[in-house]
N, C-alpha and C positions, 0 to 999 in steps of 0.2 A: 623522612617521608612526609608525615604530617607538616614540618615546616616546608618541602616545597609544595603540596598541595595547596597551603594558605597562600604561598606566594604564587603562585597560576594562578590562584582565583584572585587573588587583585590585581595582578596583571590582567586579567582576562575585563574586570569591572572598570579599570581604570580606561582599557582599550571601548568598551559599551561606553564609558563616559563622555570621550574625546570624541568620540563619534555624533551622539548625542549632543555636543558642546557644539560639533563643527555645524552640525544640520540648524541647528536653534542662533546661531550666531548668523547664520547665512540669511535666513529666515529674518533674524533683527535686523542685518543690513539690507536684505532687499535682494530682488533679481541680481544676479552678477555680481554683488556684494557691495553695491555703491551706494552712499549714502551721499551724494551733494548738494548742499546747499543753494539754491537759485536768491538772489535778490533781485522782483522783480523792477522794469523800469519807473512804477510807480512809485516805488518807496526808496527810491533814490533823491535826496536833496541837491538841487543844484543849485550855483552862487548865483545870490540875488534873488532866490526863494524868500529866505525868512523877513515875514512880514507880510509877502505877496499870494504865492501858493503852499500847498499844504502837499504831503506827501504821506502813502500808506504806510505803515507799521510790518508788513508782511515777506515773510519767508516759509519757502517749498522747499520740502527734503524726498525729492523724486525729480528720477529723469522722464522725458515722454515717451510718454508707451508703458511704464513700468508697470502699472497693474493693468495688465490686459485679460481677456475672458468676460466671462461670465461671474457677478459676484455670486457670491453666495446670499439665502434667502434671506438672512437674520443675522443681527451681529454686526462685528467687523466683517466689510465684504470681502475681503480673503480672509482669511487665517491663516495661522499660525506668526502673524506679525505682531510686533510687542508694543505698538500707537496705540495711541488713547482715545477711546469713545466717550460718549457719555455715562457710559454704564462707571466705568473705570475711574473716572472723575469724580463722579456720584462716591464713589467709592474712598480715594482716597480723601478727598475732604470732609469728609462725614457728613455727607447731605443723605447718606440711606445708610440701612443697616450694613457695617461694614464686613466683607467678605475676608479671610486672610489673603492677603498676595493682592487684591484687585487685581489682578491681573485680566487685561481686556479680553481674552477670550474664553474667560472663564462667568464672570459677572454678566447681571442682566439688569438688576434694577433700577433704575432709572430717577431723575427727580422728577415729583409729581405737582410742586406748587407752581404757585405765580397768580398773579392777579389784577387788576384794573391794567396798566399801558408799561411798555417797555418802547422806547423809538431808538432806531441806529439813525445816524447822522452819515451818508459818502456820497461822493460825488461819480455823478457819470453814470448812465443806464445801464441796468444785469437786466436783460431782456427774459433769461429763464429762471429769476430771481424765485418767483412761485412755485414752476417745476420741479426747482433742484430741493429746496426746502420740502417739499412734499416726499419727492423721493429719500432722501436723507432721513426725516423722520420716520417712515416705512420701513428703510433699512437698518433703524434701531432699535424700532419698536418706541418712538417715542409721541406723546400721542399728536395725533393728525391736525391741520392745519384746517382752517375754510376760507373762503373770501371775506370773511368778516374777523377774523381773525388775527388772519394776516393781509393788511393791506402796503401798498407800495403808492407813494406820493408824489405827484413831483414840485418842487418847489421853484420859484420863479428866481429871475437875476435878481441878485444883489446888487444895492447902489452903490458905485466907485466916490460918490460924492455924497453933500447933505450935510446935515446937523452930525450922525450919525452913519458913516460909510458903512455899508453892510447891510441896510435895512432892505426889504422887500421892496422891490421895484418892476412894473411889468407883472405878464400875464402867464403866467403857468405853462411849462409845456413840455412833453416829453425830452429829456435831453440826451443827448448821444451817446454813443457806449465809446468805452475807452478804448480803443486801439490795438495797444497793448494787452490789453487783455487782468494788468495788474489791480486795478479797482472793481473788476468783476469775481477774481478772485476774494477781496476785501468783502464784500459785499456778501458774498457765497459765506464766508467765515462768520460775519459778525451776528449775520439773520439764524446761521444753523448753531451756532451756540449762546446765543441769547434765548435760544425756544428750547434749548436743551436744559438751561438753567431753571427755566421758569416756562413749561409747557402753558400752565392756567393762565400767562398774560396775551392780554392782545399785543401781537407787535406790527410797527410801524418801519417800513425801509421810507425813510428821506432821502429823496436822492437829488444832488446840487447838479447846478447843469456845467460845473466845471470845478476842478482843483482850485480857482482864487480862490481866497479864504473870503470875498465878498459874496460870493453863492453861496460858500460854505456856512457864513454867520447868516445866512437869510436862511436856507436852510434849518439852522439850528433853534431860529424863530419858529418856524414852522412845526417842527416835533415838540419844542415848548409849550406850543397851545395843544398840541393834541392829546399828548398826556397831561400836562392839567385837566383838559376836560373830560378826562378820563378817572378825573377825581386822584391824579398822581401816579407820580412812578419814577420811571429813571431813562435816561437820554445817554447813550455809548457813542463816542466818538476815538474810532482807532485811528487816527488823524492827527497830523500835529507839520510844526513848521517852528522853525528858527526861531528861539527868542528874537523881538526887536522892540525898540524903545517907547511903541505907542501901547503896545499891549494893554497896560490896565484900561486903557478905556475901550478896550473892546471884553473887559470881563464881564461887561451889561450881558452878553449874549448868552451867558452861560447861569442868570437868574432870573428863576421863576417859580410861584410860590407853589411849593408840592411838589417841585420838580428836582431830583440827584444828579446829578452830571458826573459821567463817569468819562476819565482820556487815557489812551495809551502813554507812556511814561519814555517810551523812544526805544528802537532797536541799537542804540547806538552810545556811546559815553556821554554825559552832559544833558541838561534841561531840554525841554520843549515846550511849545506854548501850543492848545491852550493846557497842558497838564501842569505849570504851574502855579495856571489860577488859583486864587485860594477858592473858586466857586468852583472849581472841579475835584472830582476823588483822583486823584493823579494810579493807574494802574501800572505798576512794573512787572519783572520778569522773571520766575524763576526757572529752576532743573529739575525734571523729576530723573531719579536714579533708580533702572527698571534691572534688575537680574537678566543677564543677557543669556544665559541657559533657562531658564523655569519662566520669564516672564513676569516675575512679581515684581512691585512696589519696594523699596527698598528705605531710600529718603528723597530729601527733598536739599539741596541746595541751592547759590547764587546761578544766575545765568549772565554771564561775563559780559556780553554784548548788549544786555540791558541799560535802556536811560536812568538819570535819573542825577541828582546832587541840586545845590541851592540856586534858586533863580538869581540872575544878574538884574530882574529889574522892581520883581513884585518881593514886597515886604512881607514880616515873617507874620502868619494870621495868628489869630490871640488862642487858636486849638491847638497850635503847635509853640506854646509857650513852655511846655513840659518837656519839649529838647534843644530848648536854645543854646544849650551849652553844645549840640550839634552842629543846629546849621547855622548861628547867629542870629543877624538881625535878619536874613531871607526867607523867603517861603524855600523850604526843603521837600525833594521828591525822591521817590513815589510816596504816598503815604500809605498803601497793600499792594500785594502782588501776586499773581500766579504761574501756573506752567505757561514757559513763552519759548523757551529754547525749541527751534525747530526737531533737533536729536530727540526727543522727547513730546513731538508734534502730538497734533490729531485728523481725523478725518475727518476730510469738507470732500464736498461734493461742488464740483464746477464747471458746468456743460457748453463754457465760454472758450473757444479756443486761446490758445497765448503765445503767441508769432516769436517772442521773443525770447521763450523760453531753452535758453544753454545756446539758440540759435536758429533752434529747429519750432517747428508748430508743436503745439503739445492738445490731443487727443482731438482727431477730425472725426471720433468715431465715442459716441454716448456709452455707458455710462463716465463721466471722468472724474476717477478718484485721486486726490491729491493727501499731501502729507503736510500739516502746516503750521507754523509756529508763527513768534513773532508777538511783542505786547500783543496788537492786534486780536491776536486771541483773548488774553487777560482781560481786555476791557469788557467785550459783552460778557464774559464768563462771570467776573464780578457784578454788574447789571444786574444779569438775571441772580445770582443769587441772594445780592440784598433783597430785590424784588419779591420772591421765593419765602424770604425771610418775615416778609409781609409785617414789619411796624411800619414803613414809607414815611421818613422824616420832610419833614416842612421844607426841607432845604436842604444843598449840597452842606452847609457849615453845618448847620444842624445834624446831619449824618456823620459828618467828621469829627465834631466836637463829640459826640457819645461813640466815634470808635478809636478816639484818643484817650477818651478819659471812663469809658463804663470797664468795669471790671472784670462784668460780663461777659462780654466780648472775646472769642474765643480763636485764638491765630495761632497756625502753624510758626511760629519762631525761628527763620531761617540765622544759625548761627554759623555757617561753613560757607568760607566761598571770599571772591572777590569781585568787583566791578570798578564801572569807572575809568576816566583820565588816567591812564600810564598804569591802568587796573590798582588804582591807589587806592580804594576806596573796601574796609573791610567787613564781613558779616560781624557781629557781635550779637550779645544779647539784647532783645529790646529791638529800639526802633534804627535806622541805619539805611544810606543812600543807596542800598543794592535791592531792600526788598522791601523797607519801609516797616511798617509792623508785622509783616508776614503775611503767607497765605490763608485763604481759608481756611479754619476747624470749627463744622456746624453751622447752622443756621445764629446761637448765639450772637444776642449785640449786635447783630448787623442791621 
């Protein structure tokens, strides 16, 4: 009797559980239980890019329409979905005091630092660039933006010719918004999580008046001086484009004294420039692995479709002489990385419609909550938290050479996983073309 009594009740628990499992699982996949992937058309390379134009970093894991309603006040604007806020981020990197589980809809607190200038670098107008930021921040309690704060710049054409192609040429002028709708999303990402890493900095949206990478390097001019004279910071670029054979002599753009340079490392197997530079922090991509019942943090592995392995044209810089037995004689990438797999996304808020999304428009109706991965993210998220970190080295080498070689320096050591060409490429201990030294742990060293 006592033994089938015990056996009902675990029958009975195990039926509560499955239940429970099916609701929370539905819940992690989303309305109707779909979770796909979108790449949109801007972060598509096409032949005869590299060298030319530059393409975003960015991938959506939601269909249109998918969060509809009313959000909620505070928080994640729905609930019960297992995406990452700032709070949860804050969380699992140990930028606050950590919570068990982080779990995003449990967590609130927020990072608080940051200081002197942060600038993103993208091209093509986010006309509600201010708005969504402002909203976004409000919706997570992170603190509020002003016009002085956050400013948006426009930078002038880039010269196709000169001593120097790329330099500033012409007279400033608002420039057109993308079409597509895919560098508005970019834009919505790198501004709401560069002010999440680092609320205390001022930041800067530079915005090029096209994808060539000749706006783009004017551009990158342009955020250069602003955060130097901001007495320093750091410059996010989730941008990148096709190694090609002139490259180093466009590394001029990416040094300036006081200034970090931080690149996405690629959605895709193999290098990108400029994340090869040796004058940029090259950003790659991890996985966070969330308990698909309870919502908790679980680990952190590789994220497959991360860039990243040894440049074909920039030599190996003298901070990464400590893994030559690695990459050789090449500059090797990424050299950090963070959460970039879209499965594993965050909320961005982006009140730009996008025509091309699956095929259909996606949201003719405010607010629009998307779900979004992709280096793209990695880059401001690291940004803001060296920034946060508040020593602001002299230089991108200067930053790299002490998070190669300081002790210090405190990293998530992704050892599971693969990426890469023919996903040849393995996690190990230590430093490695999938996730470079790891992701953040702590403000430490940075």
């Amino acid at each position: 009797m006592e033994m089938r009594q015990a056996a009902a009740s675990l029958m009975t628990l195990g039926a509560l559980l499955a239940g429970y499992a099916t609701t929370a699982l539905a819940q992690r996949a989303g309305p109707g239980g779909s979770t796909s992937v979108t790449i949109p058309a801007s972060s598509v390379a096409k032949p005869g890019d590299a060298g030319l134009r530059s393409h975003t970093n960015v991938r959506i894991l939601s269909f249109p329409g998918e969060f509809n309603g009313v959000p909620q006040a505070a928080g994640p604007p729905f609930p019960g979905y297992f995406y990452e806020d700032p709070a949860s981020i804050a969380c699992i990197y140990d930028l606050v005091t950590p919570v068990g589980g982080c779990n995003a809809n449990v967590v609130t607190q927020n990072p608080s630092g940051g200081a002197r200038a942060i600038a993103v670098v993208d091209s093509y107008d986010d006309p509600n660039a201010f708005t969504d930021l402002q909203s976004f921040s409000a919706q997570f309690g992170v603190k509020a933006i002003t016009p002085s704060s956050f400013i948006v710049v426009y930078a002038p054409p880039g010269s196709t010719t000169g001593p120097i192609p790329g330099s500033c040429t012409g007279t400033a002028s608002q420039p057109p918004v993308d079409p597509t709708g895919g560098w508005e999303v970019e834009e919505s990402l790198d501004i709401e999580w560069a002010h999440s890493m680092a609320p205390g900095a001022t930041l800067y949206l530079v915005e090029a008046q096209s994808d060539y990478n000749q706006d783009l390097y004017c551009a990158e001019t342009i955020a250069s001086q602003l955060v130097a004279k901001a007495g320093g910071g750091e410059v996010s670029n989730s941008w990148g484009t096709g190694e090609y054979s002139a490259e180093a002599a466009d590394d001029i753009f990416f040094k300036a004294r006081g200034v970090v340079y931080f690149a996405s490392a690629g959605d895709s197997p193999g290098p990108i420039y400029p994340s090869v530079s040796p004058n940029v922090v090259s950003v790659g991509g991890t996985s966070l692995t969330t308990n698909p019942y309870w919502g908790n943090f679980e680990l952190e592995n590789t994220w497959q479709d991360g860039g990243g392995g040894p440049s074909v044209y920039e030599p190996r810089p003298g901070y990464q002489d400590g893994i030559r037995y690695i990459v050789g004689s090449q500059r090797g990438t990424p050299d950090v990385a963070a959460d970039a797999n879209p499965n594993s996304g965050v909320w961005v808020l982006d009140n730009f419609p996008i025509p091309d999304f699956g095929g259909e428009t996606y949201c003719g109706v405010a607010p629009c909550w998307l779900i979004v991965g992709g280096t793209s993210l990695s880059s401001p998220m690291w940004a803001g938290i060296v920034n946060a970190a508040g020593r602001f080295s002299g230089s991108s080498r200067e930053e790299l050479t002490r998070l190669y070689q300081d002790r210090n320096a405190e990293f998530n050591d992704i050892t599971y996983g693969t990426c890469g060409p023919y996903v040849g490429y393995l996690a190990f201990p230590g430093w490695d073309f999938c996730s470079g030294l790891g992701s953040p742990a702590t403000y430490n060293g940075k």
